[in-house]
C-alpha positions in Angstrom: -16.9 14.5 2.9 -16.8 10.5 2.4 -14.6 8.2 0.8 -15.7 6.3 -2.0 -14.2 3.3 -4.3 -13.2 4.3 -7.7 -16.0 4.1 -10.5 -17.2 4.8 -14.0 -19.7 7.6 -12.2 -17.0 9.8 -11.2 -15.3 10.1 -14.9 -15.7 14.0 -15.2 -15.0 14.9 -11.4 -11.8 12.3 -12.0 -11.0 14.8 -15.3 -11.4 17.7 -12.8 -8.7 16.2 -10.3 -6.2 14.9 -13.0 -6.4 18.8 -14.7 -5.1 19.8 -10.7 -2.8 17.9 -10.9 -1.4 18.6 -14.9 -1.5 22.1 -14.4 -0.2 22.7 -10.8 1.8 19.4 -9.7 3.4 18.2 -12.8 5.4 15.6 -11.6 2.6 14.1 -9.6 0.2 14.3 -12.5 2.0 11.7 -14.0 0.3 8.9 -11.5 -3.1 9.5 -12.5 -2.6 9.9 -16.3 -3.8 6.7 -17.0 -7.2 7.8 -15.2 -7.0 10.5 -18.0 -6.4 8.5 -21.2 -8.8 5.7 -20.6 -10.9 6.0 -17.8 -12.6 2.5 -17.7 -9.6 0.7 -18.1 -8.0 2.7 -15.3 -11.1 2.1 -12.7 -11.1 -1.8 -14.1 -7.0 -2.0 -12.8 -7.9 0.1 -9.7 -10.7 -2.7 -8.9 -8.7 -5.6 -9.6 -5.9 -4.3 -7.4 -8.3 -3.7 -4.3 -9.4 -7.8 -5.0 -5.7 -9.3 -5.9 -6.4 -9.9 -9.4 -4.1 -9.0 -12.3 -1.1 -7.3 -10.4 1.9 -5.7 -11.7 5.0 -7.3 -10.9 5.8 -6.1 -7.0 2.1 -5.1 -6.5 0.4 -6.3 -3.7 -3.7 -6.3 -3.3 -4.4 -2.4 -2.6 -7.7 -0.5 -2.0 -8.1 2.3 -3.6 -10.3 5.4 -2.2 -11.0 9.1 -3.2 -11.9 11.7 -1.2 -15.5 13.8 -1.9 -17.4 16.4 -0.9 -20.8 17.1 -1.6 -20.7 18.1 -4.8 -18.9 15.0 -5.6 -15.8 16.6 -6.9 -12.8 14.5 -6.2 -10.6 16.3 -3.9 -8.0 13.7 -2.8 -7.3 9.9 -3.5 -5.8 7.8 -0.9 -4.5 3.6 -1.4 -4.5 1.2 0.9 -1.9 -1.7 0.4 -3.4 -4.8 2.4 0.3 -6.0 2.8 3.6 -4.6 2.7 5.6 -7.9 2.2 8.3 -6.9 -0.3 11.5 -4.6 0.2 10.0 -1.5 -2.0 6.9 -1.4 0.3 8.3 -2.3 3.5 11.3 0.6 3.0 9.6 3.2 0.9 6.1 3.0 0.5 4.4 1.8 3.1 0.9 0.6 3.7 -1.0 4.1 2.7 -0.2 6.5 0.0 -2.1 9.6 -0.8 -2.5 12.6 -2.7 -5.0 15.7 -2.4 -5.6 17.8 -5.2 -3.0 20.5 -5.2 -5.9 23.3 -5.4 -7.3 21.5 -2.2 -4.3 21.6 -0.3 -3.5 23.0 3.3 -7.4 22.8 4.2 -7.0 19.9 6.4 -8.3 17.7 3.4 -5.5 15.7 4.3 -5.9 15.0 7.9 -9.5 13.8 7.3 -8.9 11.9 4.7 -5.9 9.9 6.2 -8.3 9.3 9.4 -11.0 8.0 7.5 -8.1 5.7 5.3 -7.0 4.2 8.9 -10.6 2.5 9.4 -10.4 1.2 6.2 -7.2 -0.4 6.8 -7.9 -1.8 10.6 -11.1 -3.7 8.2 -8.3 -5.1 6.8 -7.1 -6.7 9.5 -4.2 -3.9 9.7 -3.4 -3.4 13.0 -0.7 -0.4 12.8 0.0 1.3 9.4 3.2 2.2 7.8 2.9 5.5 6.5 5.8 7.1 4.9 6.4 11.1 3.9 9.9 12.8 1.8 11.1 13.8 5.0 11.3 17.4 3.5 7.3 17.3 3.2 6.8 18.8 6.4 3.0 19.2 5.2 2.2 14.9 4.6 4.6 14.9 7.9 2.0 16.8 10.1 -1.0 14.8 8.2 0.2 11.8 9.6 1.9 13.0 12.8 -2.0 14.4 13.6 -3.1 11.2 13.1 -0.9 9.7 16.1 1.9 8.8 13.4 5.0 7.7 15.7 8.1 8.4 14.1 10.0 5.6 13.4 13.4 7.2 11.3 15.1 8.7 8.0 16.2 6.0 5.1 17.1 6.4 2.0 15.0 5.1 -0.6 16.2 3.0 -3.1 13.8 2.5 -6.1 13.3 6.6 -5.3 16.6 7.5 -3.8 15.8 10.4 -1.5 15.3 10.8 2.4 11.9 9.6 4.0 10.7 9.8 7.2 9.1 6.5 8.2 5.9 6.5 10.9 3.2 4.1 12.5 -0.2 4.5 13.1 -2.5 2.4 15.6 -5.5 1.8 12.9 -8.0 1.3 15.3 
């Protein structure tokens, strides 16, 4: 398993993941649906973000990654934010977000992918990453905890008002 950047050449494995997601994760479907309903578009935004260009309002430049196997199905995506310099990220968010494929889950996916995230992010100059879980996801808590997450403590969020438990990770 590798990660890869985002591109056109993935557009039915990316179908694959997003159909997951639709029809066992709902709620989490709804981050990828623009992936779904115009695919080149999607990996155009996810490119620009990983260079700066074109940002939403409180985005900062992010790398985006997915997580393949052989067959190059798509079993997990992972984002790397370059910088957490605004009150959303630094609180809630975090320098690294991920997902894995809900029909790929409790396999270690997770772990793996995470670890192989963290070199990403120390070529980034990222020296210690911000990673944040729900604080009831005991599951994204022991991904990052077996990555040498230290546990910083429990906020509240406030764009996403519920508990999350915040940790660090040496990247290199």
């Amino acid at each position: 398993m590798e990660l890869v950047v985002p591109s056109l050449e993935y557009q039915s494995a990316f179908a694959q993941f997003y159909a997951d997601f639709a029809e066992h994760d709902g709620e989490n479907a709804e981050y990828y649906l623009e992936g779904k309903v115009d695919f080149p578009r999607y990996i155009k935004r996810l490119s620009d973000e990983a260079d700066g260009l074109n940002l939403r309002d409180g985005y900062v430049p992010c790398s985006h990654f997915w997580l393949v196997n052989t067959e190059k199905s798509i079993l997990g995506a992972i984002r790397v934010r370059h910088n957490i310099n605004n009150e959303f990220l630094s609180l809630e968010a975090g320098h690294i977000g991920y997902d894995i494929a809900p029909s790929h889950r409790a396999k270690g996916k997770g772990k793996l992918m995470l670890k192989l995230a963290l070199a990403k992010a120390a070529e980034l100059g990222i020296d210690s990453a911000l990673v944040i879980a729900d604080e009831d996801n005991l599951a994204s808590r022991a991904v990052i905890e077996a990555n040498g997450g230290e546990f910083e403590n429990v906020v509240m969020g406030k764009v996403f008002p519920n508990l999350l438990a915040r940790y660090w990770i040496r990247s290199h």
